[in-house]
N, C-alpha and C positions, 0 to 999 in steps of 0.2 A: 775277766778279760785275759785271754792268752799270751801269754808273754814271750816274744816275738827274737827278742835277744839271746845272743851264745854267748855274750858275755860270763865270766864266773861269778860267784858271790863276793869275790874280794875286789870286784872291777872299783875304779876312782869315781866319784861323782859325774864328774867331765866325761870318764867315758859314757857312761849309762845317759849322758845329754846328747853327747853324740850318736848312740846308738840311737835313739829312740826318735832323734832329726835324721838319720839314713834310715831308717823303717817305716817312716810315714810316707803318706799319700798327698803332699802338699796339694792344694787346689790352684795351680799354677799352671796355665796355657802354657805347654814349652812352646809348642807347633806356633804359636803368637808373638811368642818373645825372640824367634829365629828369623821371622821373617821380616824384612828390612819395610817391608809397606804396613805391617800390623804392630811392631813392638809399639809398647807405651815411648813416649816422647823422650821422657825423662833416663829412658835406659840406652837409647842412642848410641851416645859415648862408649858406652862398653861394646855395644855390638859391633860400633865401626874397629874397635881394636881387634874383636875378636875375625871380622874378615880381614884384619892389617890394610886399613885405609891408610894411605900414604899420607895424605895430608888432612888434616880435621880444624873448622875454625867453628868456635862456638857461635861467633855470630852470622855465622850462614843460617839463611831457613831453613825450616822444618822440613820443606819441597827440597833441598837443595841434598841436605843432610842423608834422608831417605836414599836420594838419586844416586850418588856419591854411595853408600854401599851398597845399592843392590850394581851399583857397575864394578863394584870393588877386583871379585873374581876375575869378570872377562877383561880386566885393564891389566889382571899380572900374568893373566893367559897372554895377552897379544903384548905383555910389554914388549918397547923398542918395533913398534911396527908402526902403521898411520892407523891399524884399528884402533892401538890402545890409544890416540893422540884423540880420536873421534870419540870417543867414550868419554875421555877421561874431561872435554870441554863440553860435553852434550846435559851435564848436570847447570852451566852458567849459558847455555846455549846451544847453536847448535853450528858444527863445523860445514864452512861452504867449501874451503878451496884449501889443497896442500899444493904448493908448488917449489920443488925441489929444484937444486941450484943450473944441473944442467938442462930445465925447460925452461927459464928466464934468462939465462948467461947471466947467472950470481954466481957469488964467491964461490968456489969448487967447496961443495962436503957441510953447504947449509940449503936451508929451505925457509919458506913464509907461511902465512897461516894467516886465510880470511878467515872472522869466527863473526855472525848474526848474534844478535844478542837481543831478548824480548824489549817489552815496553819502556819496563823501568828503567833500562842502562847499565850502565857499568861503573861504579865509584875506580878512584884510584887503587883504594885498597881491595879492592875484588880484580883488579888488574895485576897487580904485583902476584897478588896469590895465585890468578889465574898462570902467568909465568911460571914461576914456581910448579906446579904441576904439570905445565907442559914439560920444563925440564926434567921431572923426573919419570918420566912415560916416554919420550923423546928415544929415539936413537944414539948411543953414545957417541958415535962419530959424527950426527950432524948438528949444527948451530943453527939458531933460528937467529935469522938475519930480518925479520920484518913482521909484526903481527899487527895486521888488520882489523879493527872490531868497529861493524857496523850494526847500527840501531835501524831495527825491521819493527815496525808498527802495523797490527794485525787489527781488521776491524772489519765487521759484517756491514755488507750497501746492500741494501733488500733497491730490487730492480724489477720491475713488475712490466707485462707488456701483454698487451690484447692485440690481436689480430679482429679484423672485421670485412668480411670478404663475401661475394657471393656473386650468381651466375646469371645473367639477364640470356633468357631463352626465345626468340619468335618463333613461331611456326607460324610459314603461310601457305595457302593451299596449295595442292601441286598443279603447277599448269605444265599443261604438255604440250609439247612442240607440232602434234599436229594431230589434228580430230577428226576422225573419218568416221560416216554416219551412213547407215544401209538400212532404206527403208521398201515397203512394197505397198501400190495403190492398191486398194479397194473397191470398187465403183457399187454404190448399190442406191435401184431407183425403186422407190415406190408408187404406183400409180393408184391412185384413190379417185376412183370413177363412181359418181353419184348419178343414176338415170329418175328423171323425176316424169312419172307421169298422171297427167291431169286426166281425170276421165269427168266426160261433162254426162248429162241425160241426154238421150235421145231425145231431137225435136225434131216429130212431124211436120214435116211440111201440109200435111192433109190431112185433117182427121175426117173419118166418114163414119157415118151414124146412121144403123138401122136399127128400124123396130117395127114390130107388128102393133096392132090394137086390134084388143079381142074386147066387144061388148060382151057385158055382163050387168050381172045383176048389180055385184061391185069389181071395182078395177081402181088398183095399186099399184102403179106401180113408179118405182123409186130405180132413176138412171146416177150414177154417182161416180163418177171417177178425178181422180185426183193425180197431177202430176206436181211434183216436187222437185226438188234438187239437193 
């Protein structure tokens, strides 16, 4: 192991303990323990000294405590203004209204202060402190002549709403105002002529009949005529 110290050979016990506690690598989050929303709980108290938190009560919450230094800075930035008074009541709530004495016609050289304050409320004893910090963030020349603290109750109303809507349409044929019609005759005749003719026989009115007779040794003969229809 290389040995890390300039100490001499003749150094004290104590220092060679000290040395060798400045030359280690402690496994300790500094970046953690600086910041007012990450240090452990339990180191609080020193951190709020180390930002010079004006006023510190142990039994404020953990919410409160936290809140309270990370506004530490901008409350000694803006002391004596209404930032620092808004900051410095924004850890027990939150500030509505500053009204200074010449917009209400109050006492010349004081002011009021509405402050909201969540669910839980305000005890007495978170009042008096709450005082107490306003006076020391305060304006030195002005007095606070009136503070207001109202209980604001915050709660979600689920509110739900349907529309139901739609379009009835007719379509009816179109009529038109007036109807003009152009048409052209045609004439066409057919004549279907059937001639019917009867053919009868000829009838004599006279038949005449000649013949000879020739003697012979034989003689045949055969007259035959036939009229029909």
């Amino acid at each position: 192991m290389v040995n890390k110290t300039l100490l001499p050979p003749t150094a004290t016990k104590l220092e060679k303990k000290l040395s060798q506690t400045i030359t280690c690598d402690p496994p300790i989050p500094l970046r953690t323990l600086w910041d007012p929303q990450t240090c452990p709980y339990e180191l609080l108290p020193y951190l709020a000294w180390q930002y010079s938190v004006d006023r510190w009560d142990e039994k404020w919450s953990e919410q409160i405590k936290r809140k309270v230094i990370a506004e530490a800075f901008e409350i000694h930035k803006f002391k004596g203004t209404k930032e620092s008074i808004r900051r410095a009541v924004e850890p027990f709530g939150f500030l509505i209204k500053i009204s200074e004495w010449w917009q209400n016609d109050q006492i010349p050289g004081s002011f009021a202060l509405e402050i909201g304050v969540s669910d839980t409320g305000i005890t007495e004893e978170s009042y008096k402190e709450l005082s107490r910090i306003i006076d020391d963030v305060k304006p030195v020349s002005r007095q606070l002549s009136n503070l207001v603290i109202q209980l604001i109750s915050k709660g979600s109303l689920p509110i739900g709403a349907s529309s139901y809507d739609g379009n009835a349409l007719d379509i009816y044929p179109y009529i038109a105002e007036s109807v003009t019609t152009q048409h052209e005759n045609h004439l066409g005749i057919t004549i279907h002529l059937i001639n019917t003719l009867d053919i009868y026989p000829y009838i004599t009115e006279t038949i005449t009949t000649q013949y000879e007779s020739h003697f012979g040794t034989t003689i045949h003969l055969i007259d035959t005529m036939r009229i029909t229809k």
